[in-house]
C-alpha positions as CSV (number, residue, x, y, z in Angstrom):
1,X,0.0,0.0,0.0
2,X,1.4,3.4,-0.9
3,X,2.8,4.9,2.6
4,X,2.9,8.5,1.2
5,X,-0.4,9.5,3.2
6,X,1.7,8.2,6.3
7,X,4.6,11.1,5.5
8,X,1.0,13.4,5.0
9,X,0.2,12.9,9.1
10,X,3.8,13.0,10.1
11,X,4.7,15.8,8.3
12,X,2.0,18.0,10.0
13,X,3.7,17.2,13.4
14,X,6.4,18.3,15.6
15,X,9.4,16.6,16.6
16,X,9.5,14.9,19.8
17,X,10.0,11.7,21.9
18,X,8.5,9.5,19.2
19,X,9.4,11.3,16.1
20,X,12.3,12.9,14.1
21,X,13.2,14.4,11.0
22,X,16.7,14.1,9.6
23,X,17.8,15.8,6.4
24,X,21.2,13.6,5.7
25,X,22.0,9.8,6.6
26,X,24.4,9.2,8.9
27,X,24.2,5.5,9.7
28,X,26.1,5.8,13.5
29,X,23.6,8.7,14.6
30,X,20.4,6.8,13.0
31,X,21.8,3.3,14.6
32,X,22.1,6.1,18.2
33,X,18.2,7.3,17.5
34,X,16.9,4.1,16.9
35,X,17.9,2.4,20.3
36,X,17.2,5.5,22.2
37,X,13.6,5.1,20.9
38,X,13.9,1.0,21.4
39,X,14.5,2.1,25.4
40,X,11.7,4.8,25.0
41,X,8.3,4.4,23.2
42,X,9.1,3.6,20.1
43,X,8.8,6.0,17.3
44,X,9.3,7.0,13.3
45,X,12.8,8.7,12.2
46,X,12.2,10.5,9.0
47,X,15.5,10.6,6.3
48,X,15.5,13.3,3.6
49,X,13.4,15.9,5.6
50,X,14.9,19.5,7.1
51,X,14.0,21.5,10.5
52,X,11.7,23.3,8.2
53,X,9.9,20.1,6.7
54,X,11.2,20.3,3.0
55,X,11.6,17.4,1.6
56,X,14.8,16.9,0.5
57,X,15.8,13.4,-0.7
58,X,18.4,11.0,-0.3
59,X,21.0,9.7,-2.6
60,X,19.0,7.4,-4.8
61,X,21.8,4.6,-4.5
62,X,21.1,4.2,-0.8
63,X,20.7,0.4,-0.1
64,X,17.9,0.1,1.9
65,X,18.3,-4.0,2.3
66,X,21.9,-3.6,2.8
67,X,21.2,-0.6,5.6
68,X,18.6,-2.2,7.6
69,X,21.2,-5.3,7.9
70,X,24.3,-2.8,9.0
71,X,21.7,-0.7,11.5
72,X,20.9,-4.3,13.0
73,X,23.8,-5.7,13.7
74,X,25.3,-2.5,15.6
75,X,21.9,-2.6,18.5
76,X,21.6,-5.3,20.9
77,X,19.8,-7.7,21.8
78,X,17.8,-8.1,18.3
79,X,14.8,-6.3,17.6
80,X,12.1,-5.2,14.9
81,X,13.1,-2.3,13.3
82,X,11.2,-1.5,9.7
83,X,13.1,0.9,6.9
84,X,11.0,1.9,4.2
85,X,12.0,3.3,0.8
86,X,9.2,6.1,-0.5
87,X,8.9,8.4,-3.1
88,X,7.4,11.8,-1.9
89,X,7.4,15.0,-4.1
90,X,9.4,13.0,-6.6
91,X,12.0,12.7,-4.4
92,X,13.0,9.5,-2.2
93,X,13.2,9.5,1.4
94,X,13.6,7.3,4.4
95,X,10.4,6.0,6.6
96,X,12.2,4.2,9.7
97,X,9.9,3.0,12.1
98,X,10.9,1.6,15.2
99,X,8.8,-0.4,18.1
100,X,9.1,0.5,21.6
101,X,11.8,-2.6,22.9
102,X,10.7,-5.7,25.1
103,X,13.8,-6.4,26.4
104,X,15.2,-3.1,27.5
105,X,18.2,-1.8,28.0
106,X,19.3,-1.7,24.2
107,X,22.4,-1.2,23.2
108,X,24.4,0.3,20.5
109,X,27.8,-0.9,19.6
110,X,28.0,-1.0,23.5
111,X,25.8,1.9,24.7
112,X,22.9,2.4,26.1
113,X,21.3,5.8,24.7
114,X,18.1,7.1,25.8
115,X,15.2,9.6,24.2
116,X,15.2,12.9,25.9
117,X,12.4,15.4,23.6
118,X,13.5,14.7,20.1
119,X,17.3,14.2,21.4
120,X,18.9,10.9,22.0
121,X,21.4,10.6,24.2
122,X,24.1,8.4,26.1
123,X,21.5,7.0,28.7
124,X,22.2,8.5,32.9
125,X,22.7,5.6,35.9
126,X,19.2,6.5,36.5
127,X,17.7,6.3,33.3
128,X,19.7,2.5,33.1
129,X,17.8,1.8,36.6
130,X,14.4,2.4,35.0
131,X,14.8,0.7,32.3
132,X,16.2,-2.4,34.1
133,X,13.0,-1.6,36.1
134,X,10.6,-1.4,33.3
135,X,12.1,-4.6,32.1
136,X,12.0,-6.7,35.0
137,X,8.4,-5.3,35.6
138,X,7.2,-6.8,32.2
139,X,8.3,-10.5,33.1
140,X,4.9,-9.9,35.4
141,X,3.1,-9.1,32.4
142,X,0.1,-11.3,31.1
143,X,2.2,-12.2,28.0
144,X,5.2,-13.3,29.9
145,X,3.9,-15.3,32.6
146,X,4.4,-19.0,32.5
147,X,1.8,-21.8,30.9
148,X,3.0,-24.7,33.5
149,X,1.4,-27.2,31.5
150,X,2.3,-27.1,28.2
151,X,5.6,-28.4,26.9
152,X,7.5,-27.7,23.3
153,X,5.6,-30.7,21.8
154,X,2.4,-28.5,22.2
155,X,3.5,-26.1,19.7
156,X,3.5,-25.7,15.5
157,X,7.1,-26.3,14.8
158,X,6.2,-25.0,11.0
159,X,4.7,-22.1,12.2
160,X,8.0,-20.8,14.3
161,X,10.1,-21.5,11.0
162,X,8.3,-19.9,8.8
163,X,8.6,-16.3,11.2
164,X,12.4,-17.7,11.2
165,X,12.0,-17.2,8.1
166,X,10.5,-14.1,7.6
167,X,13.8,-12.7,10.0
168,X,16.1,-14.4,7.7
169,X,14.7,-12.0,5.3
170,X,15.0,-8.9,7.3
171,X,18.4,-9.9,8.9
172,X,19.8,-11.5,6.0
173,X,21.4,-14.7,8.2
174,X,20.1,-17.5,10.0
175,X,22.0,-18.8,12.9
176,X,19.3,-19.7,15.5
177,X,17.0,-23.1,15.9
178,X,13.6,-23.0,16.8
179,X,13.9,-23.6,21.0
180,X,16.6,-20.9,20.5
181,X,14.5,-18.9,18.8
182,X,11.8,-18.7,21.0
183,X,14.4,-18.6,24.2
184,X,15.6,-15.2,22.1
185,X,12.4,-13.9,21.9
186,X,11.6,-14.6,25.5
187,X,8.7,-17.2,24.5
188,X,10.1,-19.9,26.2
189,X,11.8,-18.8,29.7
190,X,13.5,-21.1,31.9
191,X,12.1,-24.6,30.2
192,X,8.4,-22.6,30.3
193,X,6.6,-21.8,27.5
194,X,4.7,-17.9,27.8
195,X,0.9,-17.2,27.1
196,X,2.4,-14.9,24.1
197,X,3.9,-18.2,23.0
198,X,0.9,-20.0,23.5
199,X,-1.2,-17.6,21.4
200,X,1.6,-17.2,18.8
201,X,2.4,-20.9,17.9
202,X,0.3,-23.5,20.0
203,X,-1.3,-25.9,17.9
204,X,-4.7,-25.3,20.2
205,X,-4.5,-22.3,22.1
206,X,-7.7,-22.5,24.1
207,X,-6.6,-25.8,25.3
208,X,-4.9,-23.6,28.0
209,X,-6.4,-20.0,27.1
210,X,-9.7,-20.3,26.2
211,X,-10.0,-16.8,25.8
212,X,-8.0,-17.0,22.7
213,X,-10.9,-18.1,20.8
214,X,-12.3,-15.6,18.1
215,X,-15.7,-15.9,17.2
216,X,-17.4,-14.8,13.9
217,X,-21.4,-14.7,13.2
218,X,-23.0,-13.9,10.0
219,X,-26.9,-12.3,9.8
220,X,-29.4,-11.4,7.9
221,X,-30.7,-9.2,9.7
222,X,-29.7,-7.1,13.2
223,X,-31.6,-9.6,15.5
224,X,-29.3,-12.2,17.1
225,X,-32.1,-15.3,16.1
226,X,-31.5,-14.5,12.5
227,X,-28.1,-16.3,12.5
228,X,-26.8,-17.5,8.9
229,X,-23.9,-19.1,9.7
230,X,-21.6,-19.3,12.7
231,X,-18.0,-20.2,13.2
232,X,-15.0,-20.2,15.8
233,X,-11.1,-19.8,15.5
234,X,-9.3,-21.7,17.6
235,X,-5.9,-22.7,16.2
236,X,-2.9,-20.3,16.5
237,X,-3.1,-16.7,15.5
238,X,-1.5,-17.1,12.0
239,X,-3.6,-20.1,10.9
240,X,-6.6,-18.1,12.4
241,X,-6.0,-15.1,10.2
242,X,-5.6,-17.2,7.2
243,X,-9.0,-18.9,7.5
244,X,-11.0,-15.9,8.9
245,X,-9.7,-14.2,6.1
246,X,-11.0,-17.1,4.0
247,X,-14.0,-16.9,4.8
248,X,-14.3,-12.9,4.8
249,X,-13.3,-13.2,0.8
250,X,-16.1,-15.8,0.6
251,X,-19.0,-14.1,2.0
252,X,-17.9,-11.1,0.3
253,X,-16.2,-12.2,-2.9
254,X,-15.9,-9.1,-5.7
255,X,-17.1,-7.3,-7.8
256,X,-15.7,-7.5,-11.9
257,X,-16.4,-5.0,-14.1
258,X,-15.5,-5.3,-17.9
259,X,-14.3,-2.3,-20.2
260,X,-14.0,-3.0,-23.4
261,X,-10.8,-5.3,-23.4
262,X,-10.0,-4.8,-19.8
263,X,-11.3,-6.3,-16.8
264,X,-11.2,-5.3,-13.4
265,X,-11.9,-6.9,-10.0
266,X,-12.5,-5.2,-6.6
267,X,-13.5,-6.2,-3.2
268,X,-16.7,-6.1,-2.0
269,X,-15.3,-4.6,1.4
270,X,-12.3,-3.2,2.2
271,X,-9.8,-5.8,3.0
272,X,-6.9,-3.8,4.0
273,X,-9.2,-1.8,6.5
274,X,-11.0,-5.0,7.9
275,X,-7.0,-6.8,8.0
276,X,-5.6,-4.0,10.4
277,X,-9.0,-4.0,12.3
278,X,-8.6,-7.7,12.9
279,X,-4.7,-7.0,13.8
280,X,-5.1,-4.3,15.8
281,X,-7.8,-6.2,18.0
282,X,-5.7,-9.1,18.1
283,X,-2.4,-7.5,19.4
284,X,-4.6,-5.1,21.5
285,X,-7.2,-7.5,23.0
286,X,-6.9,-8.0,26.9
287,X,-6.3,-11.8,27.1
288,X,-5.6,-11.6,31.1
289,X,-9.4,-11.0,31.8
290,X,-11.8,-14.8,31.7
291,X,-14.5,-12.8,29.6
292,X,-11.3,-11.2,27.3
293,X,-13.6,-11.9,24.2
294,X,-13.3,-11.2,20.4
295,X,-16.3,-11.6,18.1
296,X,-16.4,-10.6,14.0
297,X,-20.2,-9.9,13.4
298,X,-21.2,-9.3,10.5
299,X,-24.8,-8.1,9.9
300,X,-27.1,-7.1,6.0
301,X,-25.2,-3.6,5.9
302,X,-21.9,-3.5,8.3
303,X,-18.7,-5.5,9.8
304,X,-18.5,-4.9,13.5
305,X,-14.9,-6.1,15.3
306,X,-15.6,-6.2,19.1
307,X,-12.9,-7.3,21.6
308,X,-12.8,-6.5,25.3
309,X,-10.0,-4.2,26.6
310,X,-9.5,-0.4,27.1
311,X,-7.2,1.4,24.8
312,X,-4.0,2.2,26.3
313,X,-3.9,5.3,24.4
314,X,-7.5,7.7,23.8
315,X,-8.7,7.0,19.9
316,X,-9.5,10.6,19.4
317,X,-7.8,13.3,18.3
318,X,-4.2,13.4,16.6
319,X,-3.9,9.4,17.6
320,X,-6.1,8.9,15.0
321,X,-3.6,10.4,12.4
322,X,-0.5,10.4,13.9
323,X,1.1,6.5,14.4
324,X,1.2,6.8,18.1
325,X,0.8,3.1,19.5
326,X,1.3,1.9,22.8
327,X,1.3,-1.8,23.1
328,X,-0.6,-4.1,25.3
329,X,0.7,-7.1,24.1
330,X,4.1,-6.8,22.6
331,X,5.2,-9.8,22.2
332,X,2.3,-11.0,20.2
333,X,3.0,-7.9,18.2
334,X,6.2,-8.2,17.5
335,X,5.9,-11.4,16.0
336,X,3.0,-10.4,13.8
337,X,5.0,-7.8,12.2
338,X,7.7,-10.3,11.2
339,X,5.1,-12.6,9.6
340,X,4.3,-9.3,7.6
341,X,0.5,-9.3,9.3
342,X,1.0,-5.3,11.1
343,X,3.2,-2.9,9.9
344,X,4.4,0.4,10.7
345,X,3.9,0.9,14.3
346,X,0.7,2.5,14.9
347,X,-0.2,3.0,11.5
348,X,-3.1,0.6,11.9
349,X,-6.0,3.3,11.7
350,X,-4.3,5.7,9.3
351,X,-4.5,2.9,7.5
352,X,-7.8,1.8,7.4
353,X,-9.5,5.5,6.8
354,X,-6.8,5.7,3.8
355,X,-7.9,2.0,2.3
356,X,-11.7,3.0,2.8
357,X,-11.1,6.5,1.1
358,X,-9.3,5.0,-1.8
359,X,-11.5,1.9,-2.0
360,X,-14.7,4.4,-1.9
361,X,-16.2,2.6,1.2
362,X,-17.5,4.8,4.3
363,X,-14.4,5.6,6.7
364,X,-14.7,3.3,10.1
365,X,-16.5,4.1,13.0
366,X,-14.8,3.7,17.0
367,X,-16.5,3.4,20.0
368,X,-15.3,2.7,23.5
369,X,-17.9,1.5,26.3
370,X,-16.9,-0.4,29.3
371,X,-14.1,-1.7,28.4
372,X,-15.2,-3.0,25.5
373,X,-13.8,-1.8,22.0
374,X,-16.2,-1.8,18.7
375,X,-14.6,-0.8,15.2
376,X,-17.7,-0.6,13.0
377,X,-17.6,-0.8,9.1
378,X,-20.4,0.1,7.9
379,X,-22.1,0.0,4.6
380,X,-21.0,-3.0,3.5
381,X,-23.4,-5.9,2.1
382,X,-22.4,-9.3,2.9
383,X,-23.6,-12.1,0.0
384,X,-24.6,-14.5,2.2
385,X,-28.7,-15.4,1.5
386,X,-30.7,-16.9,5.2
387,X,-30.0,-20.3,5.1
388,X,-32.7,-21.6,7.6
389,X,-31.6,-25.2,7.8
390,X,-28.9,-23.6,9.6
391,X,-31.2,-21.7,11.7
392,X,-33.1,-24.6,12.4
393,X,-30.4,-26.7,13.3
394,X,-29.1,-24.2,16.0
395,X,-32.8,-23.8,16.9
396,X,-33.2,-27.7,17.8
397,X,-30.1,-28.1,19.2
398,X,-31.2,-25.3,22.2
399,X,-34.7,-26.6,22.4
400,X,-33.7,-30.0,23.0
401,X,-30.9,-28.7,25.7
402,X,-34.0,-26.9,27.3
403,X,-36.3,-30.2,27.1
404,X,-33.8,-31.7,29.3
405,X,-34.6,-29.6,31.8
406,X,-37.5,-31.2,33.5
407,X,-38.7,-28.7,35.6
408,X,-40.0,-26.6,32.8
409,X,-44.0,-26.6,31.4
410,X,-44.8,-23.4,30.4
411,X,-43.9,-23.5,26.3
412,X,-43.4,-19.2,26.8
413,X,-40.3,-19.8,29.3
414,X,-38.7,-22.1,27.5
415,X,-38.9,-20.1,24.4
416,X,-37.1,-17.0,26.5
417,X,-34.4,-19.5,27.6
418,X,-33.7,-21.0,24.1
419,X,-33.2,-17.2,23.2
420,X,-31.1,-16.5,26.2
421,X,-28.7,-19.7,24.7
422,X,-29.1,-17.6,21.4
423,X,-27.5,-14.3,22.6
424,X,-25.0,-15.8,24.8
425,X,-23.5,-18.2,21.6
426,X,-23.2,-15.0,20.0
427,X,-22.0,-13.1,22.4
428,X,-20.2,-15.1,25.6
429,X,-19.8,-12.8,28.1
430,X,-22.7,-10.9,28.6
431,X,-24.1,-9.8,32.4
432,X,-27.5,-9.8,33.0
433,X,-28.2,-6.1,31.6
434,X,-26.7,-6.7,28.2
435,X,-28.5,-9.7,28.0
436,X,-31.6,-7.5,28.5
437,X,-30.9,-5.5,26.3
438,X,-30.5,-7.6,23.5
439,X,-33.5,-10.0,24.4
440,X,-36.1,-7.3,25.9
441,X,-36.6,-9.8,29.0
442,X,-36.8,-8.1,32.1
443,X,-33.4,-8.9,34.1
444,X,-35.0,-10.2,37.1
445,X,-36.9,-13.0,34.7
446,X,-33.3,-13.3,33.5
447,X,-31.6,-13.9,36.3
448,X,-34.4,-15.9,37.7
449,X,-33.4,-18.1,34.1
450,X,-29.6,-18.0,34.3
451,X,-30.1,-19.4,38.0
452,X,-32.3,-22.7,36.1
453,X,-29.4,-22.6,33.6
454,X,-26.7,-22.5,35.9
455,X,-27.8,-25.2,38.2
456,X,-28.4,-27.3,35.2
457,X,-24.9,-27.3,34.0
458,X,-25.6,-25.5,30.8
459,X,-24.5,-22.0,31.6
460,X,-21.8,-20.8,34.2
461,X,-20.4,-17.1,35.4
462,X,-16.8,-16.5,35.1
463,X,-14.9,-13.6,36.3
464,X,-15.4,-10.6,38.9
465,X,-18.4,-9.5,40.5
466,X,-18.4,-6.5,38.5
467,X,-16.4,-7.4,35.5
468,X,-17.6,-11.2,34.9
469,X,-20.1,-12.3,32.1
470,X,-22.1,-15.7,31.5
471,X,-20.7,-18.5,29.1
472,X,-22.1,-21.3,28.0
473,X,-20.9,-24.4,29.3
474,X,-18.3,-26.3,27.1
475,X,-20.2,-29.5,26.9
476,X,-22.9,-27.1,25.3
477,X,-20.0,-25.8,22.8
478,X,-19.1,-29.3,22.0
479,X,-22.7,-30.2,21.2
């Protein structure tokens, strides 16, 4: 995708912590700027570009391949550092974007350097300290923290070689194995494999984090009983992609049009927009909490991406336009940028309103709500035609879960609890006024329900008493 709107937003800003403009290369000050923003927040260095925002240029022989290579061999330990080639103003300049570091202090050729405004500098005993903090600090982190029963064997071996891969490409050598790899990375810590491991590579994930799961429902209409189809991801995050991404392109598909000799295709949505959506939920979702969910719904006239976890950074404003990015889960980020699934750090929503504009679909919508995040496509028609055998089948399956409950005579309550299974399928989770809200049962008849449910096995509550949600039981899921 063309990154020239990208140089757009950051030209309109001013220097500081997490971006820089430099009008000549000089490798041993860039290789200095990069690991002072690897021990900071990361940021975007900017080659070609004066104090006064002119573009430039830079020789046009510059090796881009070959500099990347030099640039990562002088910083220590390894990490993901992106140089882009672009041609702005018919001239060519450098996009280097850099992701705040995991494993701080970084070094270059020795030194630890540090951000101070748009400066970097040779890092002070107590900058060192913080870092060392901020580093042991994140070994508590949800991503870090040991799964005690899972063992290497539990993992897709051809899944870590092909991001081995991918590095071999950046880094231009190969020297590690796969265990050492994911020692390197800090995936697999003193014989222990990590939740970001788990998520990354496992062959099933929700084996030990259920939570992992993504859910995606298709409608034909904005009631949850009208469900066409219905389907849940389950394996590791790049297999998951793949198929959701599948089965997007299916229910979709494009649209040709024919002029004269030639013949063009286009998407029926907007793929790049809907990919960085799916991204950014996925390496911004809050695993740590039980009801940590992430549903795709897709309804007659919109694509909705819901996930559970507060923004670490306010999606309002100059974030919207500017690249800023803090990371929740940077491990699990990391690792998707080397597969080539996210890119530039915190371009995600540039990115999507720039696909949408160029693509002619409506620019995304963002809403934030108790903790919950919703990115909203909207005006988009799926192809997918009410299949009602489906319906049925899902139907059947819940009335013959509520037959089993012998206690039951009245036809009308067993109608509201075959819709309660309905909503909570759809959307696991869900407290007692949500569930209202979607079924227009009072919430005392509800939890008067959920109580039957509960005690019959088929439903149970999981989390806090103000931040838990209702699930349906696995033997339910299995069914």
């Amino acid at each position: 995708m063309d990154n020239r709107f990208i140089i757009d937003n950051l030209l309109m800003q001013d220097e500081g912590e997490q971006l820089e403009f430099k009008v000549h290369f000089d490798e041993r000050n860039i290789a200095k700027q990069i690991t002072a923003m690897l021990n900071g927040r990361g940021g975007t260095i900017i080659v070609g570009v004066n104090e006064e925002k002119s573009v430039v240029g830079i020789p046009p022989d510059l090796d881009v391949t070959k500099l990347l290579h030099s640039l990562m061999s002088k910083i220590r330990p390894s990490a993901p550092i992106d140089i882009q080639s672009v041609e702005y103003d018919a001239k060519r300049i450098l996009l280097i974007n850099v992701w705040e570091g995991a494993q701080k202090p970084y070094l270059c050729e020795g030194t630890i350097y540090q951000k101070v405004g748009s400066n970097g500098s040779i890092a002070s005993d107590v900058a060192i300290y913080n870092m060392l903090q901020e580093r042991k600090m994140s070994d508590y982190n949800w991503e870090r923290m040991p799964v005690l029963d899972a063992d290497i064997e539990d993992l897709d071996m051809s899944e870590v070689r092909k991001t081995l891969d991918d590095l071999y490409r950046l880094k231009g050598s190969r020297t590690q194995d796969e265990e050492e790899f994911l020692m390197n990375e800090g995936l697999l810590r003193n014989g222990n494999l990590t939740n970001a491991c788990i998520v990354l590579y496992a062959k099933n994930p929700q084996r030990f984090i259920p939570q992992a799961r993504i859910r995606l429902s298709v409608y034909s209409s904005d009631s949850p009983a009208d469900l066409i189809d219905a389907q849940v991801f389950d394996a590791c995050v790049f297999k998951t992609v793949e198929a959701i991404f599948q089965f997007l392109d299916m229910t979709y598909s494009k649209s040709v049009k024919v002029d004269g000799l030639y013949r063009t295709e286009k998407w029926n949505y907007p793929r790049i927009a809907v990919r960085e959506g799916i991204m950014n939920a996925i390496v911004h979702r809050d695993y740590n909490a039980a009801n940590g969910f992430m549903n795709i719904l897709i309804f007659p006239n919109r694509m909705e991406i819901v996930c559970y976890g507060t923004p670490l950074i306010n999606l309002t404003g100059n974030f919207m336009s500017a690249g800023y990015s803090v990371l929740r889960n940077p491990d699990i980020a990391h690792h998707c940028y080397y597969r080539q699934l996210i890119e530039m750090m915190g371009s995600g929503i540039p990115r999507m309103i720039q696909d949408c504009k160029t693509n002619s679909f409506d620019i995304p919508e963002f809403a934030v709500a108790n903790d919950i995040v919703k990115v909203t496509f909207p005006n988009i028609k799926h192809l997918r035609e009410r299949k009602d055998k489906v319906n049925d089948d899902w139907k059947y399956l819940f009335e013959g879960i509520v037959e089993g409950i012998t206690e039951l005579k009245r036809n009308d309550i067993k109608s509201k609890l075959v819709t309660i299974l309905y909503v909570l399928h759809e959307h696991p989770g869900l407290r007692t006024n949500a569930i209202e809200e979607r079924t227009k049962i009072p919430s005392k008849s509800i939890e008067r329900y959920l109580g039957l449910l509960k005690k019959s096995g088929i439903v149970y509550y999981s989390g806090g008493k103000n931040t838990g949600g209702y699930y349906l039981s696995d033997q339910v899921l299995r069914e």
